[in-house]
C-alpha positions in Angstrom: 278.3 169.6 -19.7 279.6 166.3 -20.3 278.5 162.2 -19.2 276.6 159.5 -20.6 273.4 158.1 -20.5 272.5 156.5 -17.0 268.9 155.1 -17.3 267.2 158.2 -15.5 269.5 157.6 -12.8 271.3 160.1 -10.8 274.0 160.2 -7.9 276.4 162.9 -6.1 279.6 162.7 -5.4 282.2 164.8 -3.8 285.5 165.1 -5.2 288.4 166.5 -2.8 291.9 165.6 -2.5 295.4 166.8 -0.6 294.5 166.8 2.7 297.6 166.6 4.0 296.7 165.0 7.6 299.2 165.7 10.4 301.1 168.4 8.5 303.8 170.0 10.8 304.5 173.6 11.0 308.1 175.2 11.2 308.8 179.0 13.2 306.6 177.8 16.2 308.7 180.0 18.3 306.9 183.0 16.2 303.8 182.1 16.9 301.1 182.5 19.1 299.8 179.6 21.0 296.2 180.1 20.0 297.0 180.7 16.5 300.1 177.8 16.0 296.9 175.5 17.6 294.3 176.8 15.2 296.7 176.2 12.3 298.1 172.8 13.1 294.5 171.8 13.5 292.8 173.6 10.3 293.3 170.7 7.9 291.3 168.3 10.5 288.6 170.8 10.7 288.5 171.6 7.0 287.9 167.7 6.0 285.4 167.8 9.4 283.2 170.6 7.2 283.3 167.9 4.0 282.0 165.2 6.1 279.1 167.7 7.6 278.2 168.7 3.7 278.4 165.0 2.4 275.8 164.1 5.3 274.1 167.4 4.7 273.8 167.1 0.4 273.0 163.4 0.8 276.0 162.4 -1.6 276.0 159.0 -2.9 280.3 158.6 -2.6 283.4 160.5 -1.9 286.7 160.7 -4.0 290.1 161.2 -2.5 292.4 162.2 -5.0 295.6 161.7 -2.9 297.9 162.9 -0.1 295.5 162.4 2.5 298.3 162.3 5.1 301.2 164.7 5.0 304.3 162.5 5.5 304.6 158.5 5.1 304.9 158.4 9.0 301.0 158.8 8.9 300.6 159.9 12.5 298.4 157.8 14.3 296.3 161.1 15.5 295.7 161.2 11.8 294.6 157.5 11.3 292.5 157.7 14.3 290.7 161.2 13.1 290.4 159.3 9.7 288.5 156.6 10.9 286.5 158.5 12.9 285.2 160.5 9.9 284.6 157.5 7.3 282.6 155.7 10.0 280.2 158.7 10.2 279.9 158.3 6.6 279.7 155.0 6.5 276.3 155.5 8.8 274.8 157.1 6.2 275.6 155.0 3.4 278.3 156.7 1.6 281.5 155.1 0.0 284.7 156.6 -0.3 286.9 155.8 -3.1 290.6 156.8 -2.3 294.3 156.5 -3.6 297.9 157.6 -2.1 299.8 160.3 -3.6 303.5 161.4 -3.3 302.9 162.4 0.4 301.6 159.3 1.5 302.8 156.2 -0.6 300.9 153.1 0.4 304.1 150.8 0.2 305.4 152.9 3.1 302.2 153.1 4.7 302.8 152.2 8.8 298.7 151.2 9.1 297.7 151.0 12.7 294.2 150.8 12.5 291.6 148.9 10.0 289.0 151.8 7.9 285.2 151.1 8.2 283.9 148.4 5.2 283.0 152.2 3.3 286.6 153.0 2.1 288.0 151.5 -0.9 291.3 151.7 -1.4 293.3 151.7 -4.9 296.4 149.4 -5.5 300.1 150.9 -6.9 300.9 148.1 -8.9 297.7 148.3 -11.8 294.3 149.9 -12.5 291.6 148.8 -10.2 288.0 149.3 -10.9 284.9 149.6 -8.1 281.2 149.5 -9.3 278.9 152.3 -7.7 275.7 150.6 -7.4 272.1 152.0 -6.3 270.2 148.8 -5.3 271.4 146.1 -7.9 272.2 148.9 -11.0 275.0 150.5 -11.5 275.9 153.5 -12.1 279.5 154.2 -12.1 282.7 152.5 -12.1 285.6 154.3 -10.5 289.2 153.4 -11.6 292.2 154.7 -10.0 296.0 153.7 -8.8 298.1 154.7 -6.1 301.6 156.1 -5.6 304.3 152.9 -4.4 306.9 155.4 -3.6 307.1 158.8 -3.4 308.8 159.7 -5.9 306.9 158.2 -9.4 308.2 159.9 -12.7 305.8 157.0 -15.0 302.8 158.1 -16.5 300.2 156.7 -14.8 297.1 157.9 -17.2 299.0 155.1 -19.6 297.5 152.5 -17.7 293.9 153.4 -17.5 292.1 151.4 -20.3 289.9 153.2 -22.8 286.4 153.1 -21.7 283.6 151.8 -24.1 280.9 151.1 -21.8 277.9 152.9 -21.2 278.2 153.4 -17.4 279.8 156.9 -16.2 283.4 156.8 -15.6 285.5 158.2 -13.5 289.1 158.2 -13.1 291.7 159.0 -9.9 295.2 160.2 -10.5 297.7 162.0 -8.9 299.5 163.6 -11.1 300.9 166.8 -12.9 298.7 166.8 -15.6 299.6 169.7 -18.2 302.8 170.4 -17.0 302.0 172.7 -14.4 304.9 174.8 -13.6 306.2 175.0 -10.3 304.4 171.5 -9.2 307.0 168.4 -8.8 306.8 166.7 -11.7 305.2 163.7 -10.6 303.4 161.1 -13.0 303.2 163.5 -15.6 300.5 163.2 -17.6 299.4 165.8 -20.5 295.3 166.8 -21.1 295.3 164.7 -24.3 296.5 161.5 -22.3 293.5 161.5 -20.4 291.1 162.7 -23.0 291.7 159.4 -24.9 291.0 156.9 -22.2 287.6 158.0 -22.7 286.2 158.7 -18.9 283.7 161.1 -18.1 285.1 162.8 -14.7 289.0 162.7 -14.4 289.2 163.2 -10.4 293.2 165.1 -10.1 294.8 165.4 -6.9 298.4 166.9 -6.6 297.8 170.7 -7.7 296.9 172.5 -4.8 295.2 175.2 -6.7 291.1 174.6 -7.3 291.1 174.2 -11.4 289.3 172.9 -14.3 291.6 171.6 -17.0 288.3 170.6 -19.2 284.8 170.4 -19.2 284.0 167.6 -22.0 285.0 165.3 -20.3 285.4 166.9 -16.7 289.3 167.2 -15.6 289.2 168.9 -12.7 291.9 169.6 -9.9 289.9 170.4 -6.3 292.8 171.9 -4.8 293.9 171.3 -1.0 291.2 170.9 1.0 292.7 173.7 3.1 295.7 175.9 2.5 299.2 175.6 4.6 301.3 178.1 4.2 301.5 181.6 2.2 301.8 180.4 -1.0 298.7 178.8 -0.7 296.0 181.7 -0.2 292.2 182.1 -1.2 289.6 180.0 -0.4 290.0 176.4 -0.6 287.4 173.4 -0.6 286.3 170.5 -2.3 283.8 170.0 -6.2 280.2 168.5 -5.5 279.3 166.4 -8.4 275.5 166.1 -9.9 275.2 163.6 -12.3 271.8 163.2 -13.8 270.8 161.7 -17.2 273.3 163.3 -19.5 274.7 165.7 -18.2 277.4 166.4 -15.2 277.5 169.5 -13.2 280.2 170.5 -10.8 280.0 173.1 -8.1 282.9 174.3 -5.8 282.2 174.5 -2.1 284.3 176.4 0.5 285.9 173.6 3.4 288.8 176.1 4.8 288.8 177.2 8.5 291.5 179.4 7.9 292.7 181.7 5.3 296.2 182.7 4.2 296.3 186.0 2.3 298.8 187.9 0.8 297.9 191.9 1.3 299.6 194.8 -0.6 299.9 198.5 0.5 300.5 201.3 -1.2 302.6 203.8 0.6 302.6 206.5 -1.7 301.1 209.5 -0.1 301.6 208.4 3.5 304.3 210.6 4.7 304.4 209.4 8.7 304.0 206.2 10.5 300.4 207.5 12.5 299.2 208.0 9.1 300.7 204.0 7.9 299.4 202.8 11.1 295.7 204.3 10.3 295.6 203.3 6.9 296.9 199.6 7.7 294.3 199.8 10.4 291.4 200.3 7.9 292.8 197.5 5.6 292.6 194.8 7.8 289.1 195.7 9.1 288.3 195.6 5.4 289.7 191.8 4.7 287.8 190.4 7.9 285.2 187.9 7.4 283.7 184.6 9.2 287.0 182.9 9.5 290.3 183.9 10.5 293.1 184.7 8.2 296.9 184.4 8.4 297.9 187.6 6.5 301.6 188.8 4.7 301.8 192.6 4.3 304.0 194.4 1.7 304.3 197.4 1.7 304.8 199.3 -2.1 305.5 202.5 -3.7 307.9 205.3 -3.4 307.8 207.1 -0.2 309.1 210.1 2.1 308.7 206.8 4.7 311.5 204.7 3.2 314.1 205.1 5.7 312.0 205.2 8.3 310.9 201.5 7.6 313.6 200.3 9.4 313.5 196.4 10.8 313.0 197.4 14.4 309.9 200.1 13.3 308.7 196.7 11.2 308.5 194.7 14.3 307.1 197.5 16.5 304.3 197.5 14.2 304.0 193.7 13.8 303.4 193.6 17.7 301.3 196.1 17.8 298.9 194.4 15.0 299.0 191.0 16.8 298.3 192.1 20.4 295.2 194.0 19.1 293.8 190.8 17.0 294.9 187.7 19.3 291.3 188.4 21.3 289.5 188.0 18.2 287.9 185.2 17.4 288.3 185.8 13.8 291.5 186.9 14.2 293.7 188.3 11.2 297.6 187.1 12.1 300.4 189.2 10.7 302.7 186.6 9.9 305.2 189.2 8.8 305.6 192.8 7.1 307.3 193.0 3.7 309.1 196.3 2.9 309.3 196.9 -0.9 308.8 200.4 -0.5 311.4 202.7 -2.6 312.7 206.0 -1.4 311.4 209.4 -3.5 314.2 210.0 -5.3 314.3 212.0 -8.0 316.4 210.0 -10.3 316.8 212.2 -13.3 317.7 215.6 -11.0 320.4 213.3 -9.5 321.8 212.3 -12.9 322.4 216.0 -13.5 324.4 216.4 -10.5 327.5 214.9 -12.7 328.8 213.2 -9.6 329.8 210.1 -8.7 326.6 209.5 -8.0 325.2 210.3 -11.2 328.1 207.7 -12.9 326.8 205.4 -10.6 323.3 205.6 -11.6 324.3 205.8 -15.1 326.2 202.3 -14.8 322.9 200.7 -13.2 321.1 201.6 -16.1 323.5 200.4 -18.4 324.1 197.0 -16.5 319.4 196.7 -17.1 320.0 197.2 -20.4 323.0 194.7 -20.9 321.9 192.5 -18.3 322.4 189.1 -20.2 325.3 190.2 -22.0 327.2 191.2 -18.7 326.0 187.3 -17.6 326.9 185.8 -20.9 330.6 187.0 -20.9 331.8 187.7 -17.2 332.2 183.9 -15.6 333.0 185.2 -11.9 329.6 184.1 -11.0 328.7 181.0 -12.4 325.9 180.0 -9.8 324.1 183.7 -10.8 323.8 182.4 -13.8 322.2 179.4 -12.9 320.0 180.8 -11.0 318.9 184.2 -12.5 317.0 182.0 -15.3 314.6 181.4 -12.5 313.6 185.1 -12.6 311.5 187.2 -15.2 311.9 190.2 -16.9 310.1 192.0 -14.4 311.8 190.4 -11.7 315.2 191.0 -12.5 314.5 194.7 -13.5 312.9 194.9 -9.9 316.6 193.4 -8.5 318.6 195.7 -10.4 316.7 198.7 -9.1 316.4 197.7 -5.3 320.2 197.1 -5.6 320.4 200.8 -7.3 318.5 202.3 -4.8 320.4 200.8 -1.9 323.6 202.2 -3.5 322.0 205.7 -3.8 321.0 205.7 -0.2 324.4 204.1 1.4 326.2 207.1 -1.2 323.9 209.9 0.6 324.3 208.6 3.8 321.1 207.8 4.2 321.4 204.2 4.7 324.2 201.8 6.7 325.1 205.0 9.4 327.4 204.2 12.1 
């Protein structure tokens, strides 16, 4: 719980952000028709079910927390859907507060066509401020700043001035806030930056990822408002805001059309490809659900199948799956099948052999447990070294044995035959 005192007085917002408009997707030539349509136009149709709950939840205002289009072209499809959505809010009396993020930079912003009086749009040069009224009180003041260029390495919390007032504050940034690994690094900002300024609701955008950083006061992330590739599975949506007297209470809601999902399978056990079929039948009647799904299979364990996993089998099976769920409406879309499967080899029975084979698995185990030092002294491959730092433990010791079991196989003539 966190907020301020506001007379009795109480509003709802919505707090969203990353919408990435007119996003364009690679590998069409992969894809379906029906599904390559239903993905290009998920994000429209996500921000289309946040405009139906706004109405529906009789919100006072809407926060954008940036990269509302996907590219600093800003399509004009894009502009045009846009408009068409803030002038339905703005029929039923609700604002929208909104800055640019690294996506869409408002100094390279090609604007075709003028937003309904409803949209208030944040500067890049300073800290603007908007008063939230209801009748002639208000009740909140919403500060933010926009991206000028794409690429902003300032700190852009800095700026905000420390609230004093008794109105409820909110703040809009775009921003890595934290240090969020694996997010570019853009107006990085850390938790105690923004705890200082002093505002009730910190409204994030950049993190694509649905999370709260803190609770009193609010820093939240919403995520995308819709996820758009692989990487970006689960549910995604939007926070609905309640603020009433003191306290402040935050709700996520679900706005995705389509989900991306990542879906491992054990193999261990299955001994033929009717009986992989079957099982990878039953699992993806088991992930179905109202909407359709874009789903990655990898396939685990160690297994009599191994060699028969070949790339042409993989496909096979891919076309079979797709052809079965391209009639669905909630269809689930193998996007591709992942073999990390490893063969059933009895490693220690082959160390006994005292073959070259068992020196060769010997010298695999000896290069895991050396790993580093091998690196540190051998300068043949510089960029490896660069590069392997990337990795974890786990990660490299899951490259060393791949590579180990490839070896075996190509040694037994199991693998690589003419």
């Amino acid at each position: 719980m966190g907020g301020k005192p506001l007379k009795d007085n109480n509003f709802t917002f919505i707090h969203c952000s990353d919408l990435h408009l007119g996003r364009n997707f690679s590998h069409r030539e992969q894809i379906d028709q029906k599904v390559f349509d239903y993905i290009l136009n998920s994000s429209y149709e996500s921000f289309k079910n946040i405009v139906r709950d706004a109405i529906k939840f009789n919100i006072d205002f809407m926060v954008i927390s940036g990269d509302v289009f996907d590219t600093i072209s800003h399509k004009l499809k894009a502009q045009l859907f846009l408009k068409e959505q803030f002038e339905k809010l703005n029929n039923h009396g609700i604002n929208v507060y909104m800055i640019h993020g690294n996506h869409d930079p408002i100094e390279e912003w090609k604007k075709n066509i003028e937003f309904p009086k409803n949209v208030y749009t944040f500067p890049p040069d300073k800290i603007e401020t908007y008063e939230f009224k209801k009748g002639n009180e208000t009740l909140a003041k919403i500060s933010g700043i926009s991206y000028a260029r794409s690429d902003v390495q300032e700190n852009l919390s800095l700026k905000f001035e420390v609230k004093k007032e008794d109105f409820f504050n909110i703040a809009i940034l775009h921003s890595n806030v934290g240090g969020i690994k694996g997010l570019d690094n853009y107006a990085p900002a850390s938790v105690n930056d923004l705890i200082y300024k002093n505002f009730d609701y910190w409204a994030l955008g950049h993190y694509h990822k649905n999370t709260i950083l803190k609770e009193n006061p609010y820093i939240v992330y919403p995520g995308t408002t819709q996820g758009l590739s692989i990487n970006e599975n689960g549910v995604k949506g939007y926070y609905l805001v309640k603020v009433y007297n003191k306290n402040t209470d935050i709700e996520f809601k679900k706005s995705s059309v389509l989900e991306w999902e990542v879906l491992p399978i054990n193999t261990e056990g299955i001994d033929t490809l009717d009986l992989l079929l079957n099982n990878l039948s039953k699992e993806i009647n088991k992930i179905k659900n109202e909407i359709p799904k874009i789903l990655r299979i990898v396939l685990t364990g160690h297994t009599a199948l191994h060699n028969d996993l070949t790339e042409d089998n993989l496909n096979d099976i891919l076309i079979k799956f797709r052809e079965a769920e391209i009639e669905e409406e909630n269809f689930v879309w193998i996007e591709s099948i992942k073999n990390n499967t490893k063969p059933e080899i009895e490693l220690e029975e082959l160390k006994r052999e005292n073959d070259f084979i068992s020196k060769f698995i010997d010298n695999y185990v000896n290069s895991e447990e050396n790993f580093e030092d091998l690196l540190s002294t051998d300068n043949s491959y510089p960029r490896l070294k660069k590069y392997i730092k990337m990795f974890s433990e786990e990660e490299k010791k899951e490259i060393l044995e791949n590579s180990m079991i490839d070896g075996i196989d190509y040694l037994r003539g199991e693998k690589y035959e003419n």
